[in-house]
C-alpha positions in Angstrom: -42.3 -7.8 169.6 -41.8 -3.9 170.7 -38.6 -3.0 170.3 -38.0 -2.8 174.3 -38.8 -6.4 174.3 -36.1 -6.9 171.7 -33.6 -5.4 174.3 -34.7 -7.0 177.4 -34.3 -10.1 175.5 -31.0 -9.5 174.0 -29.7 -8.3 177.7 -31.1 -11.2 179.5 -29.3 -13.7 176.9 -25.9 -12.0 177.0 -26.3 -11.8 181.1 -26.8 -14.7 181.2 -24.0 -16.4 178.7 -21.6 -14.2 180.9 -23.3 -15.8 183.9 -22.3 -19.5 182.3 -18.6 -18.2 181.3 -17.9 -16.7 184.8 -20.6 -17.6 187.9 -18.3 -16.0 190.5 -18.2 -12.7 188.4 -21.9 -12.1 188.4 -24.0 -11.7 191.1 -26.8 -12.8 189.5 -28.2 -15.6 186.0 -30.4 -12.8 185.3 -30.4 -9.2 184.8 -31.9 -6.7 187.8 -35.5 -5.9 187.9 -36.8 -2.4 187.2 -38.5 -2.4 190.8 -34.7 -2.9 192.0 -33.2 -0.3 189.5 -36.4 2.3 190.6 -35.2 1.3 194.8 -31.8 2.2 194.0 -32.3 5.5 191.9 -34.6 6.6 194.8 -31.4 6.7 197.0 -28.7 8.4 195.0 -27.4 11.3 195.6 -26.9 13.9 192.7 -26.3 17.7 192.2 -26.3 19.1 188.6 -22.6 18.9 188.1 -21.9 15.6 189.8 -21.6 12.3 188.2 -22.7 9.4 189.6 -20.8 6.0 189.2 -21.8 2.2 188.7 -19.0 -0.5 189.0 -19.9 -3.7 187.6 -23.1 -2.4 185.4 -23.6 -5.7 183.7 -26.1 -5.0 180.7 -26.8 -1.6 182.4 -30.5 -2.4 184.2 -29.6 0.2 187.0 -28.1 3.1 184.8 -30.9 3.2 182.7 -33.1 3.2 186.0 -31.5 6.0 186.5 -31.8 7.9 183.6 -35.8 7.1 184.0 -35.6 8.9 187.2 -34.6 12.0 185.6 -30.7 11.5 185.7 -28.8 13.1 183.0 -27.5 11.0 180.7 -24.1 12.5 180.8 -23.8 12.2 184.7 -23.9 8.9 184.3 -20.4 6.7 184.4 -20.6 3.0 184.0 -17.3 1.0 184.8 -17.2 -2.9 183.5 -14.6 -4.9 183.2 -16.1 -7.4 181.0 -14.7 -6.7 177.1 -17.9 -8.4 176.2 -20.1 -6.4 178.6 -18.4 -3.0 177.9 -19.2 -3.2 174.3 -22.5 -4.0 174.9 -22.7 -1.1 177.1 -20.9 1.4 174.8 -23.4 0.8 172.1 -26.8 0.5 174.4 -25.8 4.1 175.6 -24.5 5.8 173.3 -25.1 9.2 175.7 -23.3 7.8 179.1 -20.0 7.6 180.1 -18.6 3.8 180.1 -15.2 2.8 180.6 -13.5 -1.0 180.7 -11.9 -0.8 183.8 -11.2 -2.4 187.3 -13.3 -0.9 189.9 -10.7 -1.4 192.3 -9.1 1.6 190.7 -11.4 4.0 190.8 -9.9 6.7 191.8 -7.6 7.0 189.2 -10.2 5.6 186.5 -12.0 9.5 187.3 -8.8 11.4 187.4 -8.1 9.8 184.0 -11.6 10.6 182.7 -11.6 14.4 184.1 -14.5 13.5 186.7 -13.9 16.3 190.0 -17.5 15.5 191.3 -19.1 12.3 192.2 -22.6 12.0 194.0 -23.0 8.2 194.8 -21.6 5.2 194.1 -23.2 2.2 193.2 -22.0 -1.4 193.2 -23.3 -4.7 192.0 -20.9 -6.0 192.1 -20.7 -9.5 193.6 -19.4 -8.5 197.2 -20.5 -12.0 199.4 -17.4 -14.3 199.7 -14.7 -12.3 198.3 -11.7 -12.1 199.7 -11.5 -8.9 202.4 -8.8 -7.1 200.5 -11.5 -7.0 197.4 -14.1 -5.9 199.7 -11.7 -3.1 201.1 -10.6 -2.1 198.2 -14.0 -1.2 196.4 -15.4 0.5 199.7 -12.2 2.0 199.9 -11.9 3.5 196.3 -16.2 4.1 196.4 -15.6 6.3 200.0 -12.3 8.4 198.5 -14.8 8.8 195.0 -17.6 10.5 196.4 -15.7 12.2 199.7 -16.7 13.4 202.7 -20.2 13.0 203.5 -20.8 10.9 200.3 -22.3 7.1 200.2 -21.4 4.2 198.9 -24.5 1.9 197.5 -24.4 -1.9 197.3 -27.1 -3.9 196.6 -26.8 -7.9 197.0 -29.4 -10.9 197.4 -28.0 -11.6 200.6 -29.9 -10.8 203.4 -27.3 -9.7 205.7 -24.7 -6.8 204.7 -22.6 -7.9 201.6 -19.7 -6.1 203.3 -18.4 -6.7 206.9 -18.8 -2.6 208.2 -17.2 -3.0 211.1 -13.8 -5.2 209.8 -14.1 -2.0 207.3 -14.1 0.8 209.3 -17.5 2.2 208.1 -21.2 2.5 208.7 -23.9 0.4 207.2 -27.6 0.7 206.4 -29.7 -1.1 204.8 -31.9 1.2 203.2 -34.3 -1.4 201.0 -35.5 -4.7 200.6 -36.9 -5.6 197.1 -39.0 -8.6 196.8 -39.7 -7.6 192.9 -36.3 -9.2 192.0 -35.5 -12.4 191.2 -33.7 -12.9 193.5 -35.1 -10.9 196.1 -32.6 -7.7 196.6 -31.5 -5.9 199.6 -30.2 -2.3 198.6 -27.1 -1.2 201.5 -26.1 2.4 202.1 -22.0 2.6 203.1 -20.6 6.2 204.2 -17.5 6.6 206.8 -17.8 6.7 210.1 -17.8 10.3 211.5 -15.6 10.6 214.2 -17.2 12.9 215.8 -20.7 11.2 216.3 -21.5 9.8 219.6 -18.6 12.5 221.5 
C-alpha cells in the first residue's frame, strides 16, 4: 500500500470515529472527495499575500485540495475545534497554519495570529439545522474576515442553501453541484448584499 493509501485510510478511520463520538459535529461519516476539494479550490479567491481560511477542516481533504491547486502552503489557515482533529491536522501539515479554535470567533482568532488579509472563506461546517444564532454567527465572522467584496464558501449535502440568505442579510449562490461525493455536494457562494445594486 502506497503511502497515500496509508493516509487516506488513516483519515477516513479517524473521520469517521469522530463521526461515532459526535454525529451532529460532522457533516459527513466520511471524509470529502477530491472531485469536491478540486470544485471548491476552483472558486477561491487568493492574492499572494492573502490567506485563505477553513473552519471545521476535519482531516484536512479541502486544504490539501488546495494546496494541489497551486495554493501556498503558508496561505493556508485551518481552524478545528476538535483536540483530536487539530492534532491530526498539526502533524499532516506540518507547512499550514492550524489553530484549535471556535469558528464563531474568527475574527479575533486572525487578529491573534497576525493575519491582515484573507481571500475566501470556506466552511464545512455542518450548517443544516443549527440553531440561527450559529448560522449568523459564522456568516457573520466569515463576511467581517475577508471584507468588502470578499465571499464566504459553504459547501453542504443539502440540496437547498445550508444557510437561510435572506433571514441573514446576505446573497447566495450556489456555484457547484458535485455528484463525485459521497454524499453528493453542493458548493454555496455567500458575500453581502451591496446596497447599492438594483438603485
Amino acid at each position: 500500500m502506497t503511502q497515500a493509501n496509508l493516509t487516506q485510510v488513516k483519515e477516513t478511520e479517524l473521520f469517521f470515529r469522530q463521526w461515532l463520538r459526535s454525529p451532529k459535529s460532522m457533516g459527513s461519516i466520511i471524509p470529502s472527495s477530491r472531485a469536491l476539494g478540486r470544485a471548491i479550490a476552483a472558486q477561491v479567491a487568493w492574492q499572494p499575500g492573502q490567506v485563505v481560511v477553513e473552519l471545521g477542516a476535519g482531516t484536512g481533504a479541502i486544504s490539501q485540495a488546495l494546496t494541489d491547486s497551486g495554493l501556498p502552503p503558508e496561505a493556508v489557515m485551518m481552524i478545528e475545534l476538535d483536540r483530536s482533529l487539530f492534532e491530526y491536522l498539526r502533524e499532516r501539515f506540518p507547512q499550514m497554519r492550524v489553530v484549535n479554535g471556535d469558528a464563531t470567533r474568527l475574527v479575533d482568532i486572525l487578529r491573534q495570529q497576525g493575519v491582515e488579509e484573507v481571500g475566501t472563506v470556506i466552511s464545512g461546517l455542518p450548517m443544516v439545522n443549527m440553531p440561527l444564532a450559529f448560522q449568523r454567527a459564522i456568516v457573520d465572522q466569515g463576511l467581517a474576515a475577508v471584507g468588502p467584496g470578499g465571499c464566504m464558501l459553504q459547501y453542504s449535502y443539502s440540496p437547498i442553501a445550508p444557510i437561510p440568505a435572506k433571514k441573514l442579510g446576505v446573497d447566495v449562490k450556489l456555484v457547484k453541484f458535485v455528484l463525485r461525493n459521497l454524499p453528493p455536494a453542493t458548493v454555496w457562494r455567500y458575500r453581502r448584499i451591496d446596497p447599492g445594486a438594483g438603485s
